[in-house]
Residue, then its C-alpha position, 0 to 999 in steps of 0.5 A: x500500500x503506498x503511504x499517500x493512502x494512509x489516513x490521516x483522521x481531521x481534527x474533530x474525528x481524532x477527538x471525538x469521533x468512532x475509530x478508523x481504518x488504516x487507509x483512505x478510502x478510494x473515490x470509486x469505492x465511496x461511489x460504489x458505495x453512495x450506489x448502494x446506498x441509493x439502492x437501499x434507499x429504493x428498495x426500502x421505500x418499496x418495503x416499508x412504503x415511506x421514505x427511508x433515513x439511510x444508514x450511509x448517513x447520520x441518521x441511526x439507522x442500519x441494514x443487515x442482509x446475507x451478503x452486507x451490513x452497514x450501520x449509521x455513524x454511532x454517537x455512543x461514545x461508550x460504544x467502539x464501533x467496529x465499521x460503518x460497512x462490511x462486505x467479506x472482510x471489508x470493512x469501511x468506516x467513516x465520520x459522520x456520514x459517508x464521504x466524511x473521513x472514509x477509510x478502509x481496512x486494506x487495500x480493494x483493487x478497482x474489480x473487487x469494487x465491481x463485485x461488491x456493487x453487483x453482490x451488494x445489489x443482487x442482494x438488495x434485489x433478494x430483499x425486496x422480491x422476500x420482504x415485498x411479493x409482486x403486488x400484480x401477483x395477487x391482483x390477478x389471482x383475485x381476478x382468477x376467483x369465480 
């Protein structure tokens, strides 16, 4: 890993803020990761029928599947919060929201982001095919009645 990658926490993260990773996350890996949030976002308004306060920002808030976990920046200060994200073993942590102080634990090569973006996102599709049944589904076995 080259030592620009490092991270270097700002002031307010050093003082008060959650821990974080040893490296600075990339640009693609924060986009692949505001794309999944989008997605989440999505499906879970389909879900829950209202708007969704998303866990990639300050919101308390967090999402668990099969394939990925994320949690809502934590203002416990009497609880060290292991990630923010985590996929296999990755884990991603940030200040705040997402985008703010972003850091990884190791080094994610360009094609391991594509694969954690289609994992994450096949998953998401799980989800909402479990939690949310084709709604025309029932409209038509309704229609089948005598």
């Amino acid at each position: 890993m080259d030592n620009e990658k490092r991270y270097e926490p700002e002031l307010g993260q050093m003082a008060f803020g959650q821990p974080w990773k040893q490296y600075a996350a990339s640009e693609l890996l924060i986009a692949a990761l505001e794309a999944i949030s989008t997605r989440l976002d999505l499906v879970m308004g389909n879900v829950q029928r209202k708007e969704y306060a998303t866990p990639f920002g300050n919101t308390a808030n967090k999402f668990t599947c099969d394939k990925f976990e994320v949690e809502a920046y934590s203002w416990n200060e009497e609880y060290e919060q292991p990630f923010n994200f985590k996929w296999r073993d990755i884990e991603v942590s940030w200040y705040k929201y997402l985008g703010r102080g972003t850091t990884v634990n190791r080094d994610i090569k360009n094609d391991e982001i594509a694969l954690m973006l289609d994992d994450c996102f096949e998953a998401l599709r799980r989800y909402q095919v479990e939690q949310c049944p084709d709604p025309f589904e029932e409209e038509e076995e309704e229609d089948e009645e005598p």
